[in-house]
N, C-alpha and C positions, 0 to 999 in steps of 0.2 A: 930663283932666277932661272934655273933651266929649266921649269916647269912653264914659267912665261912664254920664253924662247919656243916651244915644244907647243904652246896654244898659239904661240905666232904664225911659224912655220904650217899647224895644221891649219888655221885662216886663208892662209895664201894658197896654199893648196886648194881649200875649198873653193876660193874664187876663182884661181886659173881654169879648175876644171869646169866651174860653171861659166866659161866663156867658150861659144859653140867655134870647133875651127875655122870656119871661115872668112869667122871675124877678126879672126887675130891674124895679122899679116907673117909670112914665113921668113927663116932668121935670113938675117941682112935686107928687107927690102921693106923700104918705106912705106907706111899706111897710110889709105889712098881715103880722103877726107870726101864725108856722102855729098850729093848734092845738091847744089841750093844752097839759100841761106837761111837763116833761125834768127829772127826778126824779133827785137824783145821791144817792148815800152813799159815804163815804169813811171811813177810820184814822185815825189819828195821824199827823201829817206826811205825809199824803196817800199812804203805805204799800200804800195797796190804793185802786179807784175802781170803783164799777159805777154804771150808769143804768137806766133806763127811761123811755118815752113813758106818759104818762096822758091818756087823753081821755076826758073827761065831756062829750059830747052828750045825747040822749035815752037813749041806751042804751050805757053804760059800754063802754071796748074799749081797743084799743091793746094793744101784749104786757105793762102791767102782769098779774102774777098772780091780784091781789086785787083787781079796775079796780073792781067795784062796791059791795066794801066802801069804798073810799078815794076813791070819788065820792061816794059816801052820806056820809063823814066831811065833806068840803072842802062839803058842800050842808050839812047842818047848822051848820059853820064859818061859812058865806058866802064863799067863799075864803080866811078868814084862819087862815094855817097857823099862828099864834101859839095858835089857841083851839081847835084838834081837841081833838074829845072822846077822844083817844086811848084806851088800855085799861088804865087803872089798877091796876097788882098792885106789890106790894114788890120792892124791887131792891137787891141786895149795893150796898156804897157804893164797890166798885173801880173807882180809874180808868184806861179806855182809852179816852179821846175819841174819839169819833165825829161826825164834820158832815155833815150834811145842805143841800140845795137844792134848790129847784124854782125853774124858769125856762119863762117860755111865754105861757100869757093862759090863764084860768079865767074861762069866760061874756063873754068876749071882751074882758075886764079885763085887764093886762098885769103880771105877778107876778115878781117878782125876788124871795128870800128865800132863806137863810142863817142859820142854828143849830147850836151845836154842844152837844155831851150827853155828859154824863163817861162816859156808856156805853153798850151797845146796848140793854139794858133797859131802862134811862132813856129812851132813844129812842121804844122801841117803846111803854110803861108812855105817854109823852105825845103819839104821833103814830099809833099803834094801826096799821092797814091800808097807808094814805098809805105809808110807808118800808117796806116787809114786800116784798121781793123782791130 
């Protein structure tokens, strides 16, 4: 048992010291979350996953594809990914769900969000730009 203990404690030690100071926030002050947000889409039972960074500063970027259409959508929004004016067209009613996420801070606001959508059209038809990569 205290040999467990004695490879636990040397674990944790090993990973605090592999964390460079800068990243670690100093005691008592809250960690300041990077920017942008971390855009995931994903299948059915999680079957397939891709992401991407979005960053909306003054001038759109990050390896999104489409950063400045899908900054221009979440700036209309106000960050709320509930109310993209996504891009309205008709969609077959087949289901392959598809979820979606963004995780990160939009305008330095801090966004956890999670939707899923009977299909990619569906998706795209509600979420326009924002998921298109």
């Amino acid at each position: 048992m205290h040999r467990m203990a004695t490879l636990a404690a040397a674990a944790l030690v090993a990973l605090v010291a592999g964390v460079p100071a800068h990243a670690a926030p100093a005691v008592g002050e809250a960690p300041k979350p990077a920017p942008g947000l971390f855009l995931t889409l994903s299948g059915a039972d999680n079957t397939w996953i891709r992401g991407v960074l979005l960053q909306c500063p003054v001038k759109p970027g990050g390896p999104h594809p489409h950063a400045a259409a899908a900054c221009g959508a979440l700036s209309v929004a106000r960050g709320d990914l509930d109310v993209l004016p996504g891009d309205p067209h008709p969609c077959d009613k087949r289901f392959d769900p598809v979820t979606v996420g963004a995780t990160g801070t939009w305008r330095g606001r801090l966004t956890a969000w999670h939707k899923t959508y009977a299909n990619a059209c569906e998706l795209d038809a509600a979420t326009g730009a924002v998921f298109r990569f």
